[in-house]
C-alpha positions in Angstrom: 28.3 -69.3 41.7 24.7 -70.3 41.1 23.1 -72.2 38.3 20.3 -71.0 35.9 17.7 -73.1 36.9 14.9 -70.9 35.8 14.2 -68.0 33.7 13.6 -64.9 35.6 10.5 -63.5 36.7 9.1 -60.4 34.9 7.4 -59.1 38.3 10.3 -58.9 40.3 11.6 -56.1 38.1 14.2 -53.9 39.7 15.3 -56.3 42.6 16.0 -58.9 40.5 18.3 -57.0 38.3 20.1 -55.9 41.7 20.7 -59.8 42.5 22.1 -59.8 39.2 24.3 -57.4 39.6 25.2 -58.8 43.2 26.1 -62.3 41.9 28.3 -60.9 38.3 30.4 -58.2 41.1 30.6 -61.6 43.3 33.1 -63.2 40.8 35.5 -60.6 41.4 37.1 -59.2 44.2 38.8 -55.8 42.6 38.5 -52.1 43.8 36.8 -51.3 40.5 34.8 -53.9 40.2 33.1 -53.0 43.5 33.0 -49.3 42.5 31.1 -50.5 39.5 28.6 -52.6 41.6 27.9 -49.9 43.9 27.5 -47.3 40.8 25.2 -49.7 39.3 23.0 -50.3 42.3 22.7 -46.9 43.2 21.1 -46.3 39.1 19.3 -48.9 39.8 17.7 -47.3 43.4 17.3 -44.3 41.5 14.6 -46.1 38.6 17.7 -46.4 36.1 18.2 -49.8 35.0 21.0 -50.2 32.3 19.8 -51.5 29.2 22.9 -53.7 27.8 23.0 -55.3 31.5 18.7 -55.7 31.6 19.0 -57.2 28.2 21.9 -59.3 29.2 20.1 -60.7 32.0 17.0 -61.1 29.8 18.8 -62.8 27.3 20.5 -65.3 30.0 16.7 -65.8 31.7 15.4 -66.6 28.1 18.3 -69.6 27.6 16.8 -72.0 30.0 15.5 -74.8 28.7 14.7 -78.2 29.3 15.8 -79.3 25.9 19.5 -80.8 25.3 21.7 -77.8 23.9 22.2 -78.1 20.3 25.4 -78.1 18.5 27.0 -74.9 17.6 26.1 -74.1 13.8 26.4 -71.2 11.1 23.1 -69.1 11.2 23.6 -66.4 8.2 26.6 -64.5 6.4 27.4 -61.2 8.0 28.7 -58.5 5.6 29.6 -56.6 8.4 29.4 -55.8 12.0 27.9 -53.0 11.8 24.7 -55.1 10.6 24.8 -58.2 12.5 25.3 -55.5 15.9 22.1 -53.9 15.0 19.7 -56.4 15.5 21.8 -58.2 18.1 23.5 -56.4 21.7 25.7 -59.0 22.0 28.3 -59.8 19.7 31.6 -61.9 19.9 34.6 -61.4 17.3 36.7 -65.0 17.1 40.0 -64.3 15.3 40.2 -61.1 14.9 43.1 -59.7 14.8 44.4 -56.1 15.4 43.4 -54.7 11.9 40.5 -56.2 11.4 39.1 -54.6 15.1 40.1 -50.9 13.9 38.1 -52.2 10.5 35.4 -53.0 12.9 35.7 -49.4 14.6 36.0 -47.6 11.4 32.6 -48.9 10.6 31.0 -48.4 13.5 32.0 -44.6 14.1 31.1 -44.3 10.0 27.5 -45.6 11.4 27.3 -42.7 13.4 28.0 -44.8 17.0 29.1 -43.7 20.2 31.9 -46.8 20.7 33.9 -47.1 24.0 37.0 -50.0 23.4 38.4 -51.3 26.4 40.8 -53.8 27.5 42.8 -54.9 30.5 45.7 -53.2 29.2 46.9 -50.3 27.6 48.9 -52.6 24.7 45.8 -53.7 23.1 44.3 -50.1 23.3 47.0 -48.6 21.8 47.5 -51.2 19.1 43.8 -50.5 18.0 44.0 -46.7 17.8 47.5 -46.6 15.9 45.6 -49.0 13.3 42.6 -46.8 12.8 42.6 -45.0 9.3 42.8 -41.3 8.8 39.3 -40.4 9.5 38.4 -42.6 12.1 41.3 -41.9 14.1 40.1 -38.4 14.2 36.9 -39.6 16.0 39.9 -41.1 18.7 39.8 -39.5 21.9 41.4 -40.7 25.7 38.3 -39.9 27.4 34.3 -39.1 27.5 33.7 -35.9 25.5 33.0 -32.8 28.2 29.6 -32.2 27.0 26.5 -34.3 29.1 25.0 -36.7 26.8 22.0 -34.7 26.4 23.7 -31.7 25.0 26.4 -34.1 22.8 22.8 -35.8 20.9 21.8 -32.3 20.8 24.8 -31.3 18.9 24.9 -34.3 16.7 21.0 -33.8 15.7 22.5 -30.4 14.8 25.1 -31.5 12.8 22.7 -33.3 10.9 20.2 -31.3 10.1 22.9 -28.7 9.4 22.8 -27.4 5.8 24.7 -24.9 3.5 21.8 -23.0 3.5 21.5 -23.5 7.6 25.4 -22.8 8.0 24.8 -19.2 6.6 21.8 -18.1 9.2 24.7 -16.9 11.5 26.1 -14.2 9.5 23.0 -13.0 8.6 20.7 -10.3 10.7 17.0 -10.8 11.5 14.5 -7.6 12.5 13.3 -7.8 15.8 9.7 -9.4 16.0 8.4 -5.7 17.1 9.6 -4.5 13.5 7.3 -7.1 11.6 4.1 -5.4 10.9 1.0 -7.4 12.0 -0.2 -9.9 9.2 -3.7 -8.1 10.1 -2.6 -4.9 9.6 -1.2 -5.7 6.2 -4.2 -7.5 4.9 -6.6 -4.6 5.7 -4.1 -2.1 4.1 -4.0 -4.5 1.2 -6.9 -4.9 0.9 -7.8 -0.8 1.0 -5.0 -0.3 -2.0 -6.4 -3.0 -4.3 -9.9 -1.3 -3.7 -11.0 1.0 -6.9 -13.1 3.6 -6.6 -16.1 3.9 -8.5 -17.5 7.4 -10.1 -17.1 10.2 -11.9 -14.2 13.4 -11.8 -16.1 14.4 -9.0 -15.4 11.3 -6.7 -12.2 10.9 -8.0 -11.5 14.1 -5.8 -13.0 13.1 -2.6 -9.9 10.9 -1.3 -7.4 13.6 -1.2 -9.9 16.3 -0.2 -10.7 13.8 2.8 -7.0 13.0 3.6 -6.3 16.4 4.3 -9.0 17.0 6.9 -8.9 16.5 10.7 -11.0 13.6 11.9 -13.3 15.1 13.7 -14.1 17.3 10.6 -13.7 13.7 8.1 -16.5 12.4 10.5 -18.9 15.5 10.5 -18.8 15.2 6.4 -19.2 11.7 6.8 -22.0 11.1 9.1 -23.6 14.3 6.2 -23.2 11.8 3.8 -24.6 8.9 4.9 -28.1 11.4 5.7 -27.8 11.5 1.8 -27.4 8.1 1.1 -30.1 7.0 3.4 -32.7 10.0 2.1 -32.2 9.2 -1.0 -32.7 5.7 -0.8 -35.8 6.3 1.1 -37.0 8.2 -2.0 -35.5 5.3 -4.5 -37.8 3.1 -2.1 -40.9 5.1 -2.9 -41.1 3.8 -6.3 -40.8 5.8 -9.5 -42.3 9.2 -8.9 -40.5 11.1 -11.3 -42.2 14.8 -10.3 -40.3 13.6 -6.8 -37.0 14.0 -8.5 -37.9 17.0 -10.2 -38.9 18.4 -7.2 -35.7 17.8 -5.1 -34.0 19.5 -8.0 -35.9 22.2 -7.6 -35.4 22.6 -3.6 -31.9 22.4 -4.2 -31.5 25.6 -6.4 -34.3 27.3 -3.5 -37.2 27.0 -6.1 -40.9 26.4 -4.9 -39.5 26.7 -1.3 -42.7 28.9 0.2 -45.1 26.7 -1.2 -43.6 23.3 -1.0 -43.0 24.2 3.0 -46.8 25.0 2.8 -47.6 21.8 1.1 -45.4 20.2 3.6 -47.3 21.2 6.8 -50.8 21.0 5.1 -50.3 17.6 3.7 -49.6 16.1 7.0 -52.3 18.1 8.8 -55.0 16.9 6.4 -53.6 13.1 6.8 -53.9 13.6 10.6 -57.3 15.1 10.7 -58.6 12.6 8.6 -57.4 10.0 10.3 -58.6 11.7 13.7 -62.4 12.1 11.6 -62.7 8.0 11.6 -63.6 8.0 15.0 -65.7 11.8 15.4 -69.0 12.5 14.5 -70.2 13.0 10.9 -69.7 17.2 10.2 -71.5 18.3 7.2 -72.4 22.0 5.5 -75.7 22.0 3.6 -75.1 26.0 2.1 -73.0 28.0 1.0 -71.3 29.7 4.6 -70.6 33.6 4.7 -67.2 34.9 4.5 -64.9 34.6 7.4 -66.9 31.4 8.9 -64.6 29.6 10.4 -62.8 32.4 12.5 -66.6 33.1 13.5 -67.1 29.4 14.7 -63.8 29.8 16.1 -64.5 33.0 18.8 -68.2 31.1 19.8 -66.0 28.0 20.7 -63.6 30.2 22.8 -66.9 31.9 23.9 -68.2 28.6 25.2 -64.9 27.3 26.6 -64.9 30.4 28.5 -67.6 29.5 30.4 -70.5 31.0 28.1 -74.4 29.4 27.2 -76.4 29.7 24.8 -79.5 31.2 25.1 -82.9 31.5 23.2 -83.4 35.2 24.7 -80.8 38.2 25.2 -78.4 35.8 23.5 -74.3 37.7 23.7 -73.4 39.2 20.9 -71.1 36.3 20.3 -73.9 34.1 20.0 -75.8 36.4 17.7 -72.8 36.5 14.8 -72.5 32.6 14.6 -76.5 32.1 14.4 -76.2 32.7 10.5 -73.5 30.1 9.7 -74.9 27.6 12.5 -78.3 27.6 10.7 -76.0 25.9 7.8 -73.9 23.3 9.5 -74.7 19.6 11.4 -72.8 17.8 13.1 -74.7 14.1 13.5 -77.5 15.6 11.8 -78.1 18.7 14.6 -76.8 22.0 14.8 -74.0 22.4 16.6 -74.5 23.6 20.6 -71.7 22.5 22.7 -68.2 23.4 22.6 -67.0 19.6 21.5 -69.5 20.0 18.6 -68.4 23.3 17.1 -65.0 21.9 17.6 -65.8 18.9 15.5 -67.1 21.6 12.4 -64.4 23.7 12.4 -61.8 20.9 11.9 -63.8 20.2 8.9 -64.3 23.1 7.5 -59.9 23.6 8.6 -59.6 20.2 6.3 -61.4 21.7 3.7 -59.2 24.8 3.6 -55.9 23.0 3.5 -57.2 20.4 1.0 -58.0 23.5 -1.4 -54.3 25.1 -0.5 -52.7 21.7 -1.4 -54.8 21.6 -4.9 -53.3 25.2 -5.3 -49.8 24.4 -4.0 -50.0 21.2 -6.7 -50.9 23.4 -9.6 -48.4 25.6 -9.1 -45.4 23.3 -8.3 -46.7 21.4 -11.3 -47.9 18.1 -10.2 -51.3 15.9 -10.2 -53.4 16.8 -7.1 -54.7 13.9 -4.9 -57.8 12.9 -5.7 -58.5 10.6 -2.9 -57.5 10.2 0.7 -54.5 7.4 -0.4 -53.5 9.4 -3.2 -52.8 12.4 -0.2 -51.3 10.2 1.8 -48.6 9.0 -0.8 -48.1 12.8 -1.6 -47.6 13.5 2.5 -45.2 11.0 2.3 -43.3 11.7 -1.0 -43.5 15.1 0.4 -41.7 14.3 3.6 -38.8 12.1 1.6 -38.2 14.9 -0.5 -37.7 17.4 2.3 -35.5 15.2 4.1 -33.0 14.7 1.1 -33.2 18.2 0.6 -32.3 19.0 3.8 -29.3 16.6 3.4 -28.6 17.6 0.1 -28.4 21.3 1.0 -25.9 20.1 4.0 -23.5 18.4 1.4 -23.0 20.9 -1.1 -22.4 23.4 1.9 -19.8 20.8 3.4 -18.3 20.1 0.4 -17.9 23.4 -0.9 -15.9 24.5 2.3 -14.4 21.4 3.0 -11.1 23.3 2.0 -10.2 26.8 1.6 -9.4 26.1 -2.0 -12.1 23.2 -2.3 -12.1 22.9 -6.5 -15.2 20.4 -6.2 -18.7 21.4 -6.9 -22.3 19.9 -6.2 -24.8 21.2 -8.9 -27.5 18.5 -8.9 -29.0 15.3 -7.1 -26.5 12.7 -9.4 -23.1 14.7 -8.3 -24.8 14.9 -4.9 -24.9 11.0 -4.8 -22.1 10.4 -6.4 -20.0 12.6 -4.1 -21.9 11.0 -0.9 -21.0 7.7 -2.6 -17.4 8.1 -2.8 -17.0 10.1 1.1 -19.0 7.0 2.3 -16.3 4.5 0.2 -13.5 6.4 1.6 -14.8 5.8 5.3 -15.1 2.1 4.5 -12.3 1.5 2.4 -9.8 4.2 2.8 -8.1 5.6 -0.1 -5.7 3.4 -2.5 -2.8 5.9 -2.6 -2.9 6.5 1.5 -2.7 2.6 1.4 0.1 2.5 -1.2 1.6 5.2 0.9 1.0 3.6 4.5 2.3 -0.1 2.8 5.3 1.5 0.9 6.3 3.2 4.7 5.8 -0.1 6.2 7.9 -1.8 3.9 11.4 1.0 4.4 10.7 1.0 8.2 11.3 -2.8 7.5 14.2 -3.0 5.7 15.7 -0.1 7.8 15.5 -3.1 11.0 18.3 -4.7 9.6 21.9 -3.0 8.4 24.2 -5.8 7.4 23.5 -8.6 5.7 19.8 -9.1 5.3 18.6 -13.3 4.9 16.4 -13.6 1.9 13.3 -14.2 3.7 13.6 -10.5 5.2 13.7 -9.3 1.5 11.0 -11.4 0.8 8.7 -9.8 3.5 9.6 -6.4 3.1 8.9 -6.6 -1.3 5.6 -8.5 -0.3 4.7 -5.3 1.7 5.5 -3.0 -0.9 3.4 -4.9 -3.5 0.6 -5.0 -0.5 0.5 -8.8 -0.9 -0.9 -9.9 2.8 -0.3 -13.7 2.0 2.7 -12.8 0.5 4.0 -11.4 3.4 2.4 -13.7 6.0 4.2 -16.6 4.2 7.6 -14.6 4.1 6.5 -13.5 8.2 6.3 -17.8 8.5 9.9 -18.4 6.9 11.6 -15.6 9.1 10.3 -17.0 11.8 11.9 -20.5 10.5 14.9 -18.6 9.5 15.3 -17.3 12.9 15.4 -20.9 14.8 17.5 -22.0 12.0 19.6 -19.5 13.1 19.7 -20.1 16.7 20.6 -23.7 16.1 23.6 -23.0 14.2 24.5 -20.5 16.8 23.8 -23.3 19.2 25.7 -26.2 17.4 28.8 -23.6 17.0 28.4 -23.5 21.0 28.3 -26.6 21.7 31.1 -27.6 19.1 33.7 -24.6 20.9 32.6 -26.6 24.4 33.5 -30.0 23.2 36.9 -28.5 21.9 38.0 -27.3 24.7 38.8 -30.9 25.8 38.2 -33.0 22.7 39.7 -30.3 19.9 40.4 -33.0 17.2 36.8 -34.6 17.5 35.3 -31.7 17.3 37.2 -31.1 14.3 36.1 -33.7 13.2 32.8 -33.4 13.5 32.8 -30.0 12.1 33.5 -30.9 9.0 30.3 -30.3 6.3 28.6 -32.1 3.6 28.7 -35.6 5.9 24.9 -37.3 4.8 25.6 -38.9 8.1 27.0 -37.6 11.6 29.9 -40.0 12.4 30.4 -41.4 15.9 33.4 -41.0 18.0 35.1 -43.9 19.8 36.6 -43.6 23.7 39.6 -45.8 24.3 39.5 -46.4 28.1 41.4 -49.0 30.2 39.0 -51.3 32.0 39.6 -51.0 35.4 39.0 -46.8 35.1 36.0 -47.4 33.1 34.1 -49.5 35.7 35.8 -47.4 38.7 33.4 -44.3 37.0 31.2 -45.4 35.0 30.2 -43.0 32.5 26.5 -41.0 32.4 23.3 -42.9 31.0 23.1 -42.6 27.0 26.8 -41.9 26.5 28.0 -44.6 24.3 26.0 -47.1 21.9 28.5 -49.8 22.0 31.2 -51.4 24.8 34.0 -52.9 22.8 36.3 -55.2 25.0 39.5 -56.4 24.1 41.0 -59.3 25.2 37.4 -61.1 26.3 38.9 -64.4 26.5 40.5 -63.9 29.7 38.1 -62.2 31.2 36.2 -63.3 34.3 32.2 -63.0 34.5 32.1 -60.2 36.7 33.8 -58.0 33.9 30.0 -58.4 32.6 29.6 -55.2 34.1 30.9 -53.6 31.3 27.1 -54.1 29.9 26.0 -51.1 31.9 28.3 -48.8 30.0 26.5 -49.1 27.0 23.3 -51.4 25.4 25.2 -53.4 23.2 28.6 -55.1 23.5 31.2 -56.5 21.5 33.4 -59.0 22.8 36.6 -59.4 20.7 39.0 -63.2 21.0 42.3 -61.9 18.7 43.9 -65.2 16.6 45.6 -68.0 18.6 43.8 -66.5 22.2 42.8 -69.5 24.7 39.2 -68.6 26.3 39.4 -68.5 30.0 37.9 -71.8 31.7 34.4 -71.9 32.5 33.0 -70.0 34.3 34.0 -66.7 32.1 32.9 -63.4 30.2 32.5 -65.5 27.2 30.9 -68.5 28.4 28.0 -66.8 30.3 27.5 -64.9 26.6 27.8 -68.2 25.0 25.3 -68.9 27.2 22.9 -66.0 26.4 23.0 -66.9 22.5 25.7 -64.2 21.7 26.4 -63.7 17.9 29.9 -65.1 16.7 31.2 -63.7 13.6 34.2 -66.2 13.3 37.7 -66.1 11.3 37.1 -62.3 10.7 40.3 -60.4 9.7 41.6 -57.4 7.7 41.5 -59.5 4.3 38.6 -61.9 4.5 34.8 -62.4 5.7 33.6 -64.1 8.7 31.5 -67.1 9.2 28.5 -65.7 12.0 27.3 -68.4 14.3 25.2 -68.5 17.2 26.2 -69.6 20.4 24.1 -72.2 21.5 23.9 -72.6 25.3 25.9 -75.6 27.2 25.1 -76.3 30.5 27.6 -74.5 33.0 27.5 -72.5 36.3 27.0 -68.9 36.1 25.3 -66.2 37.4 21.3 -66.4 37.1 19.4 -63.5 36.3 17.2 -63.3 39.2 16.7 -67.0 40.6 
């Protein structure tokens, strides 16, 4: 045996708890005790150190001190065990006898701990556990439960979160995640039936016409109307021309076709040779010309492109006819000679016919004529916008009135034309509400067809959201499901694990499977000392080492630490502590808690033990 001389180093870690270990095992010279060493090294090797035997050796390091020990006093009033063993891993019992230790038990299992009572020998063991009340000798059992640690917290953090609610997920069914529509999906077919259409009777008929089509022929009427709704925007664009309008109305019905196709190609033939005269030389007619001038002007160019001259003797008979008209044109001021020239007058004179055709063409459709070169270029371009919607116009009421065999809809003039491209162009975007309503409603049976039996709420929940097309609705019922479904799996899994500990423990797991506890209660192992530290149990299987008999126990039953991270040693009435050294004097040594005079009837007086000097085992010096 060594002295504490010193406390013990916090560097030298992991060997230093092995020395410890070394120097309890060395006060005994028992099979199990050795078999307990050499389990607790080998943890140790591994990188686990026990924590009731690190904080043991802490709390031994932590006693040395150069000051005289002081005398041993009352520190506080404990109510109970429970709460002095909470804030303190080592705790001796003085006086208690057998009824006031199954008290003790009671309390701790009712706390929800893991206790393991030992003793030298069966007697006190058996005294204990025949004392126990009703419930807590449920909780009893002759060895560790069959489940690893890890799986037995599992089961207890299931038995706590465990609610009525929770107990009921296992008789109930769940869809399979392939049945659950995607939240996506819902919203844009929620969004399609909560969309109303705007417009008339006539776009009121547009949705089913359009449903019944194939898609390549939807698309074809589709891509029609969106010509309209861009040609018709174009003319919107233009300002208010209302002769335009009247115009289109017009061309729809196949009124003022010749001439406005006329207008059409003369309008933007004038624009292009005036724009072409900005940068040609200055043509000019100072008479009246003879009839048929131009097409004379026009066979003395090809006469000249040909190759031909002109002459001021024997001139060709072409030459001869176009003397009388040349004698009343200029081009820069000269008569025209070469073939670029006469060129230059005839496109014109060409302007000045088309320029009098679109004065006639504008009288007879009705409408202002230009008086200026802007004012024809604004009719060119009305023009043009009102051919293109026309055009589109014409393609409409042709689609629409064969868009079914029996089509009842009609398009008689521009407004139903735009209203009827309005709606075809809504339906593309948005769909149609009753194909949505449909689409949601199918959704929702193929839904509640995934499950047979006994549907959990949250199903329901889902499958009326769909129907009502409510897409945060059902993405919030989708969420709970989901919820519902682990719920479900853990109360599959705690039923599991509670047949598993059964099968060797059957009364604790009765006992635990009782509902309605707020908390989980522990279960307490009654194991005779010398089995316990010949196999120590796993890491994290009890909270608490209760030892019988402590006061005539020898330090190296100190080993008993590593089963758990606290301990409890219990001195019954009338027992004589062993001499020095001894289990009790090396935790009087580390400042264990005394709860003194406790029985069945009356409190206990808690009192620190203060250290003394004696010999025992140093914690790594």
């Amino acid at each position: 045996m060594l002295d504490v001389g010193s406390s013990a180093s916090a560097e030298n870690g992991e060997d230093d708890l092995a020395i410890f270990v070394d120097r309890l095992a060395a006060a005994g010279s028992d099979e199990s005790t050795a078999a307990a060493k050499a389990q607790v090294r080998g943890a140790i090797v591994a990188g686990y150190s026990p924590p009731g035997l690190r904080r043991l050796a802490e709390a031994l390091a932590a006693s040395v001190s150069e000051l005289p020990p002081a005398p041993r006093r009352p520190v506080e009033d404990a109510g109970s065990v429970v709460g002095a063993m909470r804030s303190n891993p080592l705790v001796v019992l003085e006086e208690f006898d057998v009824d006031a230790v199954a008290a003790t038990v009671a309390a701790l299992l009712a706390d929800g701990r893991r206790v393991v009572l030992t003793a030298p020998a069966p007697a006190p063991l058996a005294a204990v556990r025949n004392a126990l009340p009703v419930e807590a000798a449920e909780l009893a059992v002759d060895a560790f439960p069959a489940l690893p640690p890890a799986e037995l917290r599992e089961l207890r953090r299931l038995l706590a979160t465990s609610t009525p609610a929770r107990r009921e997920r296992p008789a109930q069914q769940f869809p399979a995640p392939a049945a659950l529509p995607p939240c996506a999906d819902v919203e844009a077919w929620g969004a399609r039936a909560a969309h109303s259409q705007q417009g008339g009777p006539a776009a009121g008929m547009i949705p089913a016409l359009l449903a019944e089509l194939d898609p390549m022929r939807r698309d074809a009427v589709t891509s029609v109307a969106q010509c309209v709704g861009r040609s018709l925007s174009a003319m919107q664009a233009g300002g208010d021309i209302p002769w335009a309008w009247m115009l289109l109305s017009d061309l729809i019905y196949g009124r003022h076709k010749p001439v406005f196709d006329r207008m059409l190609e003369d309008t933007a033939q004038a624009v292009a040779a005036l724009e072409r005269s900005r940068q040609a030389p200055v043509a000019e007619v100072t008479g009246p010309l003879p009839p048929g001038a131009v097409d004379i002007l026009r066979r003395y160019r090809d006469f000249l492109d040909a190759g031909g001259r002109s002459r001021a003797y024997f001139r060709s008979p072409a030459q001869r006819e176009v003397q009388p008209v040349l004698r009343l044109v200029r081009v820069n001021g000269r008569v025209p000679e070469t073939e670029a020239q006469v060129r230059r007058m005839i496109e014109h004179l060409e302007l000045g016919q088309r320029l009098g055709r679109i004065d006639g063409g504008c009288a007879e459709i009705g409408i202002a004529p230009p008086r200026d070169e802007s004012e024809l270029v604004t009719l060119a371009d009305t023009l043009l916008k009102v051919a293109a919607a026309a055009r589109s116009v014409g393609a409409l009421r042709h689609d629409v009135l064969f868009i079914a065999p029996s089509s009842p809809l009609s398009v008689p003039d521009v407004e139903t034309a735009e209203e009827v491209a309005r709606a075809i162009l809504d339906y593309a975007e948005h769909g149609s509400a009753d194909e949505a309503r449909t689409r949601l409603g199918q959704m929702a049976d193929h839904l509640a067809a995934a499950v047979t039996g006994n549907a959990a709420v949250e199903h329901l929940d889902a499958v009326a959201a769909l129907r009502a097309g409510d897409a945060r609705g059902y993405a919030a019922a989708v969420d709970a499901l989901e919820s519902a479904r682990g719920e479900a799996y853990e109360e599959h899994r705690k039923i599991e694990l509670l047949r598993r500990l059964g099968e060797g423990s059957p009364r604790l797991a009765a006992a635990l499977s009782v509902p309605g506890e707020v908390t989980v209660p522990g279960h307490a192992c009654f194991v005779a000392m010398d089995a316990l530290l010949t196999t120590l149990p796993p890491p994290d299987s009890a909270d608490v080492v209760l030892v019988l008999g402590a006061a005539d126990l020898g330090v190296e039953r100190l080993l008993l630490t590593a089963v758990a991270p606290r301990m409890i040693a219990v001195v019954g009435p009338g027992d004589d502590q062993e001499s020095s050294p001894s289990l009790l004097s090396v935790l009087q040594r580390a400042s264990a808690l005394v709860i003194r005079g406790r029985t069945a009837a009356a409190g206990g007086r808690v009192v620190r033990m203060e250290p003394r000097p004696t010999s025992v085992p140093a914690a790594g010096t």
